[in-house]
C-alpha positions as CSV (number, residue, x, y, z in Angstrom):
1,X,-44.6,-6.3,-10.4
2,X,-42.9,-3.1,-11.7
3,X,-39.7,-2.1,-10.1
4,X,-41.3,1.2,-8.7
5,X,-44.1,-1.7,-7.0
6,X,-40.5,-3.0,-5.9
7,X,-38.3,-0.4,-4.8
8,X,-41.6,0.3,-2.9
9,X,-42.4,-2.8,-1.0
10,X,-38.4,-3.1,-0.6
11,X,-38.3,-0.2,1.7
12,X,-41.6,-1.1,3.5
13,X,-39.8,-4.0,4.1
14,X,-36.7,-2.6,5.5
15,X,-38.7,-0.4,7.6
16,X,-40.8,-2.9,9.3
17,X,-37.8,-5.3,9.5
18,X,-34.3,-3.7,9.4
19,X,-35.1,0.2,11.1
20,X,-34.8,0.8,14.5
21,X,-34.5,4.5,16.4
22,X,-32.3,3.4,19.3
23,X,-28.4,4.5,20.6
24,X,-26.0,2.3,18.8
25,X,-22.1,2.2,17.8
26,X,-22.4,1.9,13.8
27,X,-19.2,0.1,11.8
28,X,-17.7,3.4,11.8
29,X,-17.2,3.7,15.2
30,X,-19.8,6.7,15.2
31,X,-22.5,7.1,17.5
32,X,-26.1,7.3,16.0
33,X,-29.5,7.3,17.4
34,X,-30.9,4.8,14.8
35,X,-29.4,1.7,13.4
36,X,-30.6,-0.1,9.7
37,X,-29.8,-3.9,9.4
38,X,-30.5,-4.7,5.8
39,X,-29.3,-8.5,6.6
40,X,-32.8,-8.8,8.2
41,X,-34.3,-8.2,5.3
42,X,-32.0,-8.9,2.6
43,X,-32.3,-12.8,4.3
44,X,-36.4,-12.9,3.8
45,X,-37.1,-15.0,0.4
46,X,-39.2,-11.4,-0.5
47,X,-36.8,-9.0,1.0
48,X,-33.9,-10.9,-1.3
49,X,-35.9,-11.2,-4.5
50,X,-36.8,-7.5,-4.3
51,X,-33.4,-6.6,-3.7
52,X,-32.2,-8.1,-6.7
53,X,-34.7,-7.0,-8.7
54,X,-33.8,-3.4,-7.3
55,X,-29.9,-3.4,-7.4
56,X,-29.6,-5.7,-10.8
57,X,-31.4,-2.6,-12.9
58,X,-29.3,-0.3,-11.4
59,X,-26.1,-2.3,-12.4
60,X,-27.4,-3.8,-15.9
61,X,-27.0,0.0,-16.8
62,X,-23.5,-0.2,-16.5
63,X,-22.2,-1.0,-20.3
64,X,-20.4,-2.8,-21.1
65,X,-22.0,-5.3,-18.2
66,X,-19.8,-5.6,-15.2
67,X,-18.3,-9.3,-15.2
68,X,-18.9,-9.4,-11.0
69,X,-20.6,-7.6,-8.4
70,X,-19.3,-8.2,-4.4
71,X,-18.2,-6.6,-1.2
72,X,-16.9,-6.6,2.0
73,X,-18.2,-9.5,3.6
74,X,-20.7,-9.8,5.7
75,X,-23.3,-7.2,4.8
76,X,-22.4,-7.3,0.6
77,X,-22.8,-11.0,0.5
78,X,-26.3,-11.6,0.3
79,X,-26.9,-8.6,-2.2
80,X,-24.2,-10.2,-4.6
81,X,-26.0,-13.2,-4.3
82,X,-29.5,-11.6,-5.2
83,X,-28.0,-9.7,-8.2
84,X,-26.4,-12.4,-9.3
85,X,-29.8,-14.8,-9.0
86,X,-31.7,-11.9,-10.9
87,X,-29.2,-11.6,-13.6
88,X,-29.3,-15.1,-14.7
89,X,-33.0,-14.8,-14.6
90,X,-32.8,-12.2,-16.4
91,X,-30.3,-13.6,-18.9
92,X,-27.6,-11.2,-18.1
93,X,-25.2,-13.2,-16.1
94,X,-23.6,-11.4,-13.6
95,X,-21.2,-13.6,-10.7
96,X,-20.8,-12.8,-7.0
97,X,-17.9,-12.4,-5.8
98,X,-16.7,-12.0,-1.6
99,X,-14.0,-9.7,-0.4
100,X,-12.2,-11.5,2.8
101,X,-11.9,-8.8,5.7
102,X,-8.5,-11.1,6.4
103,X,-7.0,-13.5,3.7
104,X,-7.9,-17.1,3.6
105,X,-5.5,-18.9,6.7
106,X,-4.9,-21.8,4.7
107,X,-5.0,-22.8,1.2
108,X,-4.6,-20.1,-1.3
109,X,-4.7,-17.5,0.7
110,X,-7.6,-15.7,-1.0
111,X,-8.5,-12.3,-0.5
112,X,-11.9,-12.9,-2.7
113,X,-13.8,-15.8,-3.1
114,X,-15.7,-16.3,-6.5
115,X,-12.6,-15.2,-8.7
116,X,-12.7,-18.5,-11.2
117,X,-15.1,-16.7,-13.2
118,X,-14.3,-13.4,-12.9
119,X,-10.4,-12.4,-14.2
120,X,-8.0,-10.3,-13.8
121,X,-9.0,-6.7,-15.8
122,X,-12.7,-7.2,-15.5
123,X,-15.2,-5.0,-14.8
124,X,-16.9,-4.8,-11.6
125,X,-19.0,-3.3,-8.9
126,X,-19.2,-2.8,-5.4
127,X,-21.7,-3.3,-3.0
128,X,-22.6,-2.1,0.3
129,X,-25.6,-2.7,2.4
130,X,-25.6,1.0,4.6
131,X,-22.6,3.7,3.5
132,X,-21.9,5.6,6.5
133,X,-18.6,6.5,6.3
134,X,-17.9,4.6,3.3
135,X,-15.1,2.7,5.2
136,X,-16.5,-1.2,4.1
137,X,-16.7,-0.1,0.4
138,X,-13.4,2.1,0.2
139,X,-11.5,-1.2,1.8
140,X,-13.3,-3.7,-1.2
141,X,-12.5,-1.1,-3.9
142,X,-8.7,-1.0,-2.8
143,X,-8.4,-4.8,-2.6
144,X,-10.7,-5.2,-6.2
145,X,-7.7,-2.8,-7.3
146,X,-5.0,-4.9,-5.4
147,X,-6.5,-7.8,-7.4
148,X,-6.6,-6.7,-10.9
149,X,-10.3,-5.9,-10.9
150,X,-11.6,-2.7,-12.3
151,X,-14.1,-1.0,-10.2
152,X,-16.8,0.7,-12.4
153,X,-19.2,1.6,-9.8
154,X,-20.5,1.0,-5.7
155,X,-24.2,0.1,-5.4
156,X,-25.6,0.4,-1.7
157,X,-28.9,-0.1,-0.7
158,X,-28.7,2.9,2.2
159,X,-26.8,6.1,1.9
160,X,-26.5,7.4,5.3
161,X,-25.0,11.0,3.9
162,X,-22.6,11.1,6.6
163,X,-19.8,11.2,4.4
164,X,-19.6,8.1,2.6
165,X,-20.9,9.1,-0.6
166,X,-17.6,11.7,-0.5
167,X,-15.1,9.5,0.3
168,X,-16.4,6.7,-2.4
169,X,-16.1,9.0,-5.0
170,X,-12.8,10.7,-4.0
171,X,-11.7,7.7,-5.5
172,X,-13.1,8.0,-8.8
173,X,-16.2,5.4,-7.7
174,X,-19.9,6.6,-8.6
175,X,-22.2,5.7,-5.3
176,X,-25.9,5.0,-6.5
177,X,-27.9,4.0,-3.5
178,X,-31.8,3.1,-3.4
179,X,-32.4,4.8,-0.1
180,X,-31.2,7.6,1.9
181,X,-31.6,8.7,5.5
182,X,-34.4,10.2,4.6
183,X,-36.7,7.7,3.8
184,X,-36.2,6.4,7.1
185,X,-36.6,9.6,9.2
186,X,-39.3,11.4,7.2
């Protein structure tokens, strides 16, 4: 299937599964009248193949290839996953990594799981599931930073455009999202 076959079927999918028009409090704190839950897709065996098909040709064009792509944890976690999948398919290994919301309360004390294979200095990426106001992605770029990591880029699979796109790149992050509002309120 080609990825425009893809990037189609993927937002079918989100539509049918992830779109709702109804009142709801978003992350943010904002009030919307429609709400997007890419987990319910992102969790289908289609909707997670797709997505790393999607996201992992957006992020191979990085170069030099990010060592690590991850987020904020819940809603980056299984679009780490899916890249990561894809890019071993696709013989451009790419790890996952999580970013903690708290530290780990025991142990080490992590901030981000999946560090073994990913070091300090390298290159990587940060994911979001829906940018609103960019607050999930802004707090795994600062604690990527905090941790040595070098963030090259945000991927998201929803841009909002209520701001978030702003706020990522005020800190010298490049947002490239699949979808925007508008492909859900056309």
């Amino acid at each position: 299937m080609s990825l425009t076959a893809d990037r189609a079927r993927l937002l079918q999918l989100l539509r049918e599964l992830s779109f709702e028009r109804r009142q709801v409090t978003l992350a943010s704190g904002k009030q919307s009248d429609f709400y997007i839950d890419c987990k319910r897709t992102a969790l289908t065996a289609e909707g997670h193949a797709l997505i790393g098909r999607c996201l992992f040709d957006r992020v191979r064009k990085l170069r030099p290839l990010v060592r690590g792509v991850g987020g904020l944890t819940l809603g980056a976690d299984p679009l780490a996953s899916a890249i990561a999948l894809t890019s071993f398919l696709e013989h451009e290994p790419v790890d996952a990594f999580i970013v903690r919301k708290e530290p780990k309360g025991h142990g080490t004390g992590q901030w981000i799981e999946g560090r073994k294979t990913i070091p300090d200095g390298s290159r990587v990426a940060v994911l979001e599931d829906v940018v609103t106001t960019g607050g999930s992605a802004l707090k795994a770029i600062e604690r990527c930073r905090a941790e040595q990591l070098v963030v090259v880029g945000c991927f998201a699979l929803v841009d909002r455009g209520e701001g978030g796109r702003e706020a990522i790149e005020a800190q010298g992050v490049a947002l490239d999202a699949l979808f925007a509002r508008e492909d859900f309120l056309a």
